[in-house]
C-alpha positions, 0 to 999 in steps of 0.5 A: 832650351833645344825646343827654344833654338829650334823654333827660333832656328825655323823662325828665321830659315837656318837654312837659307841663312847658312846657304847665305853665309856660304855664298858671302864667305865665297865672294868674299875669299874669291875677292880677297884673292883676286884682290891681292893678285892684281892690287899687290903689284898694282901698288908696287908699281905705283911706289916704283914710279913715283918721285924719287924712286927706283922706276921713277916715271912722271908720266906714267905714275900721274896716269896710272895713279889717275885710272886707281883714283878713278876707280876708287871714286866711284860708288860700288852701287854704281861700278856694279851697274856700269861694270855689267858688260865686263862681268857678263864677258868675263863670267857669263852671267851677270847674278849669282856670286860669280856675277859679282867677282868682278865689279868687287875686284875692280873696286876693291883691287886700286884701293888696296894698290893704295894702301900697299903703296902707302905702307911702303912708303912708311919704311925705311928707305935707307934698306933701298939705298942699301940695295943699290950700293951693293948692286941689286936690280930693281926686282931684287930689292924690291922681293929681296927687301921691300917685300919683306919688310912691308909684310906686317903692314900689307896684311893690315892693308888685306885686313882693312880691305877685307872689312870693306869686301864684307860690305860690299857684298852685302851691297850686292843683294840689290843685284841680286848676287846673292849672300846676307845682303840679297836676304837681307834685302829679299826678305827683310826689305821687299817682304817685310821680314824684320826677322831674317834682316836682323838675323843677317846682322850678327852673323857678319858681325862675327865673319868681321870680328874673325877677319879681324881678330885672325888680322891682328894675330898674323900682323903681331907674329909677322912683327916679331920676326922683323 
């Protein structure tokens, strides 16, 4: 039985699949990171300026959600090439997981900003009304009682996103950017390897399934405690 893993383990280059899943695992934590760090407030601020609510700005809100809707429109195959510019200022090259970061967060950050405000929009605003007729600042509300109680839906919203960072990075391999897709890619595709393509395959099958299995367990105990 160890004879047999072991020789399938050297048809398939165990050791280029692991360096691989390191480098998916990477950009998809980065990501996910920079995601949640610029697509959280994003998406406060796009509820905040809608009608009828606290910060309420038409102007603002239809030019702000314009640019998000913009960004969500445009193919990630596409944003990658267009954003080259911005990742070569930003990290010096434009290859390798460090030249991916940026075109994944400038795709993955306006759509997870929708999803944060469209959970916020399901809760009851009544605890809003409940907050100014006690006085509260915008701020206070909004850390005080929106925040709180959107989290079982926000980290829905990063479960949800994250699936979609997976594939993203397997886009990448066109690029060059390394991980599952650039084997996938380099070797399944260009050198016809149908070996280590569908090897790549199982592998973010499961790195989906942890993501979501790890999802639904923080959405139920964050649940319980409302």
């Amino acid at each position: 039985m160890l004879e047999f893993i072991l020789s399938i383990w050297n048809l398939i280059d165990g050791e280029l699949l692991i360096e691989a899943t390191t480098d998916t695992l990477l950009m998809v934590v980065i990501t996910v990171f920079f995601t949640v760090l610029f697509g959280l407030p994003l998406g406060l601020i796009l509820f905040l300026l809608s009608p009828g609510q606290l910060l309420e700005n038409k102007r603002f809100y239809s030019l702000v959600s314009f640019l998000v809707n913009i960004l969500r429109s445009i193919p990630f195959i596409i944003l990658l090439v267009i954003a080259i510019p911005l990742t070569q200022a930003l990290t010096g090259t434009t290859i390798g997981v460090k030249g991916i970061i940026p075109p994944l967060v400038l795709s993955a950050a306006p759509y997870f900003a929708r999803l944060v405000q469209n959970v916020i929009r399901q809760l009851d605003l009544g605890i809003i009304e409940a907050c100014k007729s006690m006085g509260a600042t915008t701020w206070q509300t909004v850390y005080g009682a929106i925040i709180p109680e959107a989290i079982p839906g926000i980290l829905g919203a990063i479960t949800v996103t994250t699936v979609s960072i997976i594939g993203y990075t397997a886009m990448g391999g066109v690029v060059g950017a390394g991980g599952l897709g650039d084997v996938a890619i380099r070797y399944g595709y260009n050198r016809f390897e149908p070996v280590m393509l569908w090897a790549t395959v199982p592998i973010i099958v499961v790195i989906v399934q942890l993501v979501e299995y790890t999802g639904d367990k923080l959405i139920r105990k964050f649940d319980r405690k409302r």
